[in-house]
C-alpha positions as CSV (number, residue, x, y, z in Angstrom):
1,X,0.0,0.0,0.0
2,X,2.7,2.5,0.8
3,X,4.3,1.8,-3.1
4,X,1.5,2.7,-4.4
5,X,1.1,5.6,-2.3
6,X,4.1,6.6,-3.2
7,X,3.6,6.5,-6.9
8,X,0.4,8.5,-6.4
9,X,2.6,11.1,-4.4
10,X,4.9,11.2,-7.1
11,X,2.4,11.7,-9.6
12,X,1.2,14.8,-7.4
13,X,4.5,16.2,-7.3
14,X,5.0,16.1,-11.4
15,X,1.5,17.6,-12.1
16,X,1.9,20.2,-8.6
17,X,3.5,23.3,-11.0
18,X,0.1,23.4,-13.3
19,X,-1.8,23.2,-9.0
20,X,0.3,25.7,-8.1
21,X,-0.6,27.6,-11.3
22,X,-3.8,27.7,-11.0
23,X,-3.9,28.1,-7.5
24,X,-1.9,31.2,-7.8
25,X,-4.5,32.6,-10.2
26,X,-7.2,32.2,-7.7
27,X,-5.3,33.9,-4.8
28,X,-4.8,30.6,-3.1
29,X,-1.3,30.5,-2.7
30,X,1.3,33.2,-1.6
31,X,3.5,34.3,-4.8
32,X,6.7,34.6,-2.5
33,X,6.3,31.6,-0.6
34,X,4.5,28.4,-2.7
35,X,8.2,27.3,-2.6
36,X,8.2,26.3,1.1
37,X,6.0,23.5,-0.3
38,X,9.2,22.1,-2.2
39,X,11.4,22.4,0.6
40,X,12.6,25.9,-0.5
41,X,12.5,27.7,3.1
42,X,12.0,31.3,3.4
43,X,13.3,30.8,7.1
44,X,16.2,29.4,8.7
45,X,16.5,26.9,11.4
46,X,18.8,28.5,14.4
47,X,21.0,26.4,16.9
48,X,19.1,24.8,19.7
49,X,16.3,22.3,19.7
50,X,13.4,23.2,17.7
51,X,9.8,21.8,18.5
52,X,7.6,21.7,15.4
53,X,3.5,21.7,15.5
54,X,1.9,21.2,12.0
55,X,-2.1,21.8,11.5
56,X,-3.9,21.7,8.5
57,X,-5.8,25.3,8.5
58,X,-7.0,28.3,10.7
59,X,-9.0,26.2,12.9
60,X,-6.3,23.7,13.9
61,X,-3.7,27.0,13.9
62,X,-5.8,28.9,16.6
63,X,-6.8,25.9,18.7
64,X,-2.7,25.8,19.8
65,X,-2.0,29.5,19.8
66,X,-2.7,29.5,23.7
67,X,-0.7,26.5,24.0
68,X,2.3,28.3,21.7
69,X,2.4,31.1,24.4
70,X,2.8,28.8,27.1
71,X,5.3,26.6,25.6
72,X,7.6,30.0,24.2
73,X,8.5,30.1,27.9
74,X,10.1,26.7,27.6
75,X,13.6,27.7,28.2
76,X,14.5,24.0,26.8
77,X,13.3,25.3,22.7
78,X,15.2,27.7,20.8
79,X,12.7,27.6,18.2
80,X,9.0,26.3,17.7
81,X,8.4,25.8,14.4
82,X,4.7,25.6,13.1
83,X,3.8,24.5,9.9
84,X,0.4,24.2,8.1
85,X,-1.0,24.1,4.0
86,X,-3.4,27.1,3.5
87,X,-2.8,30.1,2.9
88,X,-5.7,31.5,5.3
89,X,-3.9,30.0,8.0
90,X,-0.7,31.9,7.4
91,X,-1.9,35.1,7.8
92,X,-3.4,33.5,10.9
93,X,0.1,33.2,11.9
94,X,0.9,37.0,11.0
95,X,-0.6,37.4,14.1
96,X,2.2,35.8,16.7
97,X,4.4,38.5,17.2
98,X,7.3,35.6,18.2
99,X,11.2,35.3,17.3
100,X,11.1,32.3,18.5
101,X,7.8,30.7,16.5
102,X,7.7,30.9,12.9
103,X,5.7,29.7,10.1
104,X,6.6,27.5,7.0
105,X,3.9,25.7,4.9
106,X,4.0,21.8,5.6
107,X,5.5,20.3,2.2
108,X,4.2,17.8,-0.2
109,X,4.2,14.6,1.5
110,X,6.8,12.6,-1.0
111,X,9.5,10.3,0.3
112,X,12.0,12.7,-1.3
113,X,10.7,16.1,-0.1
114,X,10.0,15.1,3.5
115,X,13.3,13.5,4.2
116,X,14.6,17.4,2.8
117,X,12.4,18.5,5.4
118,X,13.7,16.7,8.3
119,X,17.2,17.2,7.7
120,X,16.8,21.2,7.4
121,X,15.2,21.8,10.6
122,X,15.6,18.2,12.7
123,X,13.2,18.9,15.0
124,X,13.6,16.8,18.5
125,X,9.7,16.5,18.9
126,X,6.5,16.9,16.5
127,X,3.1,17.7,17.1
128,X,0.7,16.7,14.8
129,X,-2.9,18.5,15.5
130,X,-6.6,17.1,14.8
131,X,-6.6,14.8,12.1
132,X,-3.1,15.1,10.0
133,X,-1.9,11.9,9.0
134,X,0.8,12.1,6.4
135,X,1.9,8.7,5.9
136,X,5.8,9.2,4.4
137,X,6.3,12.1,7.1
138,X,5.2,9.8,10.1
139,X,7.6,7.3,8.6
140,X,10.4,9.4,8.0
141,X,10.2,10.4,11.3
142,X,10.4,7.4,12.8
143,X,13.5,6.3,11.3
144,X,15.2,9.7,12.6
145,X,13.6,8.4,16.1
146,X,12.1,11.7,16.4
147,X,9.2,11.7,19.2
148,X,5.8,12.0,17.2
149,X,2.6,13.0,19.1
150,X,-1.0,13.5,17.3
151,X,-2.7,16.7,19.6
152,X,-6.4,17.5,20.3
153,X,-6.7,13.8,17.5
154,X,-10.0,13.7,16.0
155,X,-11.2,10.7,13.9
156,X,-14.8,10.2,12.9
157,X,-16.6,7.1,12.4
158,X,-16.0,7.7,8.7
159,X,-12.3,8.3,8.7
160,X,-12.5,5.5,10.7
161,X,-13.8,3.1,8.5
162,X,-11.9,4.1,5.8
163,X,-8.6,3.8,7.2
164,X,-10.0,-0.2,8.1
165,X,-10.2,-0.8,4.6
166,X,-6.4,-1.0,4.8
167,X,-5.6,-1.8,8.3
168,X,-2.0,-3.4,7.7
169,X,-1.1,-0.2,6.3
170,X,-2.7,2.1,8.9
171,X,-1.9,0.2,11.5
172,X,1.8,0.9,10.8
173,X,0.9,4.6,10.8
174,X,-0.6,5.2,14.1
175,X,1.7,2.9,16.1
176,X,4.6,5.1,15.1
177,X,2.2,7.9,17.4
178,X,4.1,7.8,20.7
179,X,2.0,10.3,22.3
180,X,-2.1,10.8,21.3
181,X,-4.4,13.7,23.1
182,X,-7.8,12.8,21.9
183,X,-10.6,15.9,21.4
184,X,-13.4,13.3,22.6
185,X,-13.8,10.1,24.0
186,X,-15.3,9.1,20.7
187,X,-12.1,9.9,18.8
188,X,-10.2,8.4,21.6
189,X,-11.8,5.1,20.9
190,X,-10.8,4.9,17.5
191,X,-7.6,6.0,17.6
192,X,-6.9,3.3,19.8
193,X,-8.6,0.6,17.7
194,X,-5.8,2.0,14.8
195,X,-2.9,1.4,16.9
196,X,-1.8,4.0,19.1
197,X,-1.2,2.7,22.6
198,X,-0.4,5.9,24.4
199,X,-4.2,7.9,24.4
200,X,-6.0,10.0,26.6
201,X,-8.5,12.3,26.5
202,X,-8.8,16.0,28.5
203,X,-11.1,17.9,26.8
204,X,-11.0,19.4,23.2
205,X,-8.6,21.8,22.9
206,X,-10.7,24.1,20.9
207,X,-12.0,25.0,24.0
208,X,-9.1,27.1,25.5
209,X,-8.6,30.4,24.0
210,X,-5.8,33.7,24.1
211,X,-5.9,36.0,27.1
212,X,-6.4,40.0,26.8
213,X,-6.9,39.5,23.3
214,X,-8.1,43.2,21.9
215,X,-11.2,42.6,19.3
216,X,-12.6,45.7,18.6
217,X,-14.0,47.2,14.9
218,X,-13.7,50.5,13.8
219,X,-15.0,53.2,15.9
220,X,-16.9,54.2,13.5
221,X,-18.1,51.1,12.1
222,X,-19.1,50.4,15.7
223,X,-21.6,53.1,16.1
224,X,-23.2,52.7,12.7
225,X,-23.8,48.7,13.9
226,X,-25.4,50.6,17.0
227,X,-28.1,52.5,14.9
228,X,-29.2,49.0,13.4
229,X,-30.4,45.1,14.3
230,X,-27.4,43.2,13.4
231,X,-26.6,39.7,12.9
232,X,-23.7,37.9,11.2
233,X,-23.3,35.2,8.8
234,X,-20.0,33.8,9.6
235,X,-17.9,31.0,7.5
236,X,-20.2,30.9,4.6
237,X,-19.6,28.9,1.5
238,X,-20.9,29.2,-2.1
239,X,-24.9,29.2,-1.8
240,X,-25.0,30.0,1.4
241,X,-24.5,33.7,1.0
242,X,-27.5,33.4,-1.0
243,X,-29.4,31.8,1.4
244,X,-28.6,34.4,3.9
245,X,-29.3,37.6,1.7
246,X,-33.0,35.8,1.4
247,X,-33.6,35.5,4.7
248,X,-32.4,39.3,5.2
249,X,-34.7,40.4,2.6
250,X,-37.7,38.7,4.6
251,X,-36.8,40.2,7.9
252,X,-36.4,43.1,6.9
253,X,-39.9,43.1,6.1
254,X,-40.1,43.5,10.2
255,X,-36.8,45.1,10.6
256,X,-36.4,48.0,8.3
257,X,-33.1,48.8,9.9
258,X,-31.3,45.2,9.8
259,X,-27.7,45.1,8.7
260,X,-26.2,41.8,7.7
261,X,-22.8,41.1,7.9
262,X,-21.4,38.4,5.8
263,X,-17.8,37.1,6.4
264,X,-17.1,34.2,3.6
265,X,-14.5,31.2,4.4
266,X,-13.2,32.4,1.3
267,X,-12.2,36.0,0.6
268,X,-11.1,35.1,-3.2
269,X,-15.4,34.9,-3.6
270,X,-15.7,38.6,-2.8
271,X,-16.6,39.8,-6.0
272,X,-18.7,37.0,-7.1
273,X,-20.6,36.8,-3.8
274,X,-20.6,40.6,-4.2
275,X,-22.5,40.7,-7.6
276,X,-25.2,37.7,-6.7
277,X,-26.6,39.5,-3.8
278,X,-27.0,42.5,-6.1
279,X,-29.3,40.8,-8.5
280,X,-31.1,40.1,-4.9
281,X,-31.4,44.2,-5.4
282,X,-29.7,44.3,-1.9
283,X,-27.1,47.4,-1.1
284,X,-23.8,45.8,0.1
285,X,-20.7,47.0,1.7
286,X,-17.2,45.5,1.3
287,X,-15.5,46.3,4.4
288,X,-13.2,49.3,3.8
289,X,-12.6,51.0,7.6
290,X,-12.5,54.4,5.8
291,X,-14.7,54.4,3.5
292,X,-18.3,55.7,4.9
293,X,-20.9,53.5,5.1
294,X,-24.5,54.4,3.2
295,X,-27.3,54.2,6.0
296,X,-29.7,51.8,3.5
297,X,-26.8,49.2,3.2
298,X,-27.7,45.8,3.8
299,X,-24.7,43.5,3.7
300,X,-21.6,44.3,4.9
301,X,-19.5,42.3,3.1
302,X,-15.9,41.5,5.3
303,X,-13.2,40.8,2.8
304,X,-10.7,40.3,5.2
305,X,-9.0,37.2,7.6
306,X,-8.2,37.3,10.9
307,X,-11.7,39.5,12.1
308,X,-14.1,37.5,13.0
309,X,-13.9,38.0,16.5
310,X,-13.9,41.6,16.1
311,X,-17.5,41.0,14.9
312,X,-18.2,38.3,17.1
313,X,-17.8,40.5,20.0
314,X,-19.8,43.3,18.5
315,X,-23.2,40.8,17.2
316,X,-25.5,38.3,19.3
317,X,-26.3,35.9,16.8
318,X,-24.1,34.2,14.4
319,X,-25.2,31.9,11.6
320,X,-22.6,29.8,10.9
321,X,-21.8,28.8,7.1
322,X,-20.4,25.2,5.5
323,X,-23.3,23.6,7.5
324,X,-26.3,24.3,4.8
325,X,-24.5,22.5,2.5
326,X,-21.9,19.1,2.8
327,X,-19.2,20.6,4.3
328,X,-19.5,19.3,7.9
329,X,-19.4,22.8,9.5
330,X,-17.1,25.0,10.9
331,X,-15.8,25.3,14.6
332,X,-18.7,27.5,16.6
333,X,-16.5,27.6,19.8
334,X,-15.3,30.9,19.1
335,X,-18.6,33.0,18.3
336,X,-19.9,31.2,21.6
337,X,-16.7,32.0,23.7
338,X,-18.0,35.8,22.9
339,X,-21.5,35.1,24.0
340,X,-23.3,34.6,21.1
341,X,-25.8,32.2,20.1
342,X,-24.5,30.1,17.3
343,X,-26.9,29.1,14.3
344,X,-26.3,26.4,11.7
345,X,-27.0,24.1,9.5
346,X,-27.7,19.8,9.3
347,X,-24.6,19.7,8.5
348,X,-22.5,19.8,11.2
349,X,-20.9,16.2,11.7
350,X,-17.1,17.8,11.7
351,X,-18.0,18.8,15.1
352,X,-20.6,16.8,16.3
353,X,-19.4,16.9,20.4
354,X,-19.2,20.2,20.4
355,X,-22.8,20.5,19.0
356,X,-24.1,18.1,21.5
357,X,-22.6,20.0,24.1
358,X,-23.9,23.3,23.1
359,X,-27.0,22.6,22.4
360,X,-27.6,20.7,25.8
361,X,-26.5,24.0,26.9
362,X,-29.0,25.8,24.9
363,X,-26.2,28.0,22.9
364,X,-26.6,26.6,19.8
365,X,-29.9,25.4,17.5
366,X,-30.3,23.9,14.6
367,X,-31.9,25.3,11.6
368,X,-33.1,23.3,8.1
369,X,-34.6,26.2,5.8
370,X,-34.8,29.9,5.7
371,X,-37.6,29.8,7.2
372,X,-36.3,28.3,10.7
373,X,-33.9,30.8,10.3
374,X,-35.6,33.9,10.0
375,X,-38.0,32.8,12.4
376,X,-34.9,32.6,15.2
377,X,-33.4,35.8,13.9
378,X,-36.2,36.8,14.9
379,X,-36.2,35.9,17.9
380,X,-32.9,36.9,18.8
381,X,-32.6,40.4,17.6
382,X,-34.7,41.5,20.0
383,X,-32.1,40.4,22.7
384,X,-29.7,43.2,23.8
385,X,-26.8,41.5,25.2
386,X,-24.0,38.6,24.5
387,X,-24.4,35.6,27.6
388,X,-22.0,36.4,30.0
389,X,-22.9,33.1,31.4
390,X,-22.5,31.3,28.3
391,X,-18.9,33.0,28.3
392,X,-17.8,32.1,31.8
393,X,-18.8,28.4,31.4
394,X,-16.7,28.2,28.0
395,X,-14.0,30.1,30.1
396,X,-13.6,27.7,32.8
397,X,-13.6,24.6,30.5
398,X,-11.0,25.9,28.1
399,X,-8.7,26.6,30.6
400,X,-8.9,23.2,32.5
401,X,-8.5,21.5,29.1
402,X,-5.4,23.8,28.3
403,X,-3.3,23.5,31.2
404,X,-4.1,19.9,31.7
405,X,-2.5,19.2,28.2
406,X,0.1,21.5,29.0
407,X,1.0,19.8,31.6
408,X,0.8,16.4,30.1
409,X,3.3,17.8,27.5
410,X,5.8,19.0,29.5
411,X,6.2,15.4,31.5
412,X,6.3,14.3,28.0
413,X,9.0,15.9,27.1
414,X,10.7,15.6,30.6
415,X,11.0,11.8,30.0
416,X,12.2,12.0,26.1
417,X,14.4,15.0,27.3
């Protein structure tokens, strides 16, 4: 099985320059740094011991920033490298003001370019978050007998079953996984059934969020939202920006003053997402903090990473996109960590614990149509403030979760130290 992963690799590599092409062309690679993907570094590995994390995307990215902080105090790292493969997710990274932690993408996962990897920055341990399994990287690893943990590991029933089809294969995988934190007891099941002996299971670390963190909007933007019933659409995907400027226009049958604020997954869709709620003959606003805002807008149109929680903290009620359609959702925990109440779609089996928990704790509810979601908008616009209580719960369980794994990586790497 791993030969003929190998060749399909290879074959990915070969054909990657007409990807990377047409990636470029849609904005979804950076023009300066595609290369780090080939093992062309824009950074350079200093002396020391260097301790590398590697997530997919934003979410995995911001679920171990708190953990980054704490682990930047570790006296024991010169370095903490953290690698992932979107582009989103690096200018997630912009955001670590750090000497010490810096950002390369994660390379193709060939024989050839993740043995280059290795020997550039040798880390001594590696961090693998959520569900990255890279099958030449885990056993490259290995033979360098560098310490390989999987962090906040999340496998479906699904995933599950597919990696069962070829259980010789995975098997040798997941027993190279020395150390496993599982997100939920589900996830902790299954990775055991694959093969890793060492699991246990804290809480998910999604959870535990950044102290002091300053999300506020323009000052002006801020007391335009005032004047108007806001809600926010937040992680949509194609269609459901549609969906939501329908359900805006039939509120605002009720609500003459409702503003909509849309923040799409993907920013490259500005101008096409732009230009369909038009022919919905709906006003809309891209985000431009000095450009003055028309008082009949109706969608304000965020064209931007990294500020969802500036709106989050500003809005009561988030719908939350890639759930209307068979995406599996997006991560609500940070919309409710600010109070909100969190909105979505059938579609939320990426994140199905966290739903269960939040709706037990009557912070999230599920909606099928427009019309279960206008009829909750609603609702909720007529509510003046975020849940405090919702906030202090969340509060309490991400920090247990976060310095428990702390402190089950530290005596990791006491006793491989």
């Amino acid at each position: 099985m791993l030969f003929l992963y190998r060749i399909l690799i290879n074959f990915i590599v070969l054909i990657s320059p007409f990807i990377i092409f047409f990636r470029l062309l849609k904005k979804k690679e950076n023009f300066f740094r595609f290369k780090e993907k080939f093992c062309f570094f824009s950074k350079k590995r200093i002396e020391g011991k260097v301790i590398w994390f590697h997530g997919a995307s934003v979410g995995e990215l911001l679920s171990i920033f708190p953990l980054l902080k704490k682990i930047e105090k570790n006296k024991n790292f010169s370095q903490i490298l953290v690698t992932s493969n979107t582009l989103s997710s690096s200018k997630i990274m912009d955001k670590i003001k750090s000497k010490k932690i810096i950002h390369q993408f994660f390379p193709i996962d060939s024989n050839s370019l993740t043995k280059k990897f290795l020997n550039y920055w040798n880390p001594s341990f590696v961090f693998f978050i959520d569900s990255e399994i890279w099958p030449n990287m885990i056993f490259n690893l290995k033979r360098k007998n560098i310490p390989t943990g999987l962090l906040n590991g999340r496998i479906t029933k699904k995933t599950f079953n597919r990696w069962k089809l070829f259980s010789n294969f995975s098997k040798k995988i997941f027993e190279n996984i020395v150390f496993c934190l599982a997100s939920s007891n589900e996830s902790k099941k299954y990775l055991k059934k694959l093969g890793i002996k060492n699991v246990k299971f804290f809480g998910n670390l999604k959870f535990s969020q950044l102290e002091n963190e300053k999300n506020e909007i323009d000052s002006d933007l801020k007391k335009f939202m005032k004047t108007k019933k806001v809600w926010c659409a937040s992680s949509t995907h194609e269609s459901e920006e549609k969906f939501c400027g329908n359900a805006h226009l039939t509120i605002k049958r009720k609500y003459k003053d409702l503003l909509t604020i849309i923040i799409p997954r993907h920013i490259e869709r500005i101008d096409a997402i732009k230009n369909e709620l038009q022919k919905l003959n709906l006003k809309v606003h891209i985000h431009e903090p000095k450009k003055k805002i028309n008082n009949q807008t109706d969608i304000y149109l965020v064209n931007s990473y990294g500020k969802t929680k500036s709106f989050y903290n500003n809005c009561k009620t988030i719908f939350l996109g890639g759930s209307m359609i068979n995406h599996g959702g997006q991560n609500p925990l940070e919309a409710t960590r600010y109070g909100c109440k969190v909105l979505h779609g059938p579609n939320v089996q990426n994140f199905t614990e966290i739903y269960n928990f939040l709706k037990k704790n009557k912070m999230s509810f599920k909606i099928k149509n427009k019309n279960n979601l206008t009829k909750l908008l609603t609702k909720f616009l007529n509510e003046n403030k975020n849940s405090k209580k919702i906030q202090n719960k969340l509060n309490l369980i991400g920090t247990k979760t976060l310095d428990k794994t702390n402190s089950e990586i530290n005596l990791f790497f006491k006793n491989e130290l």
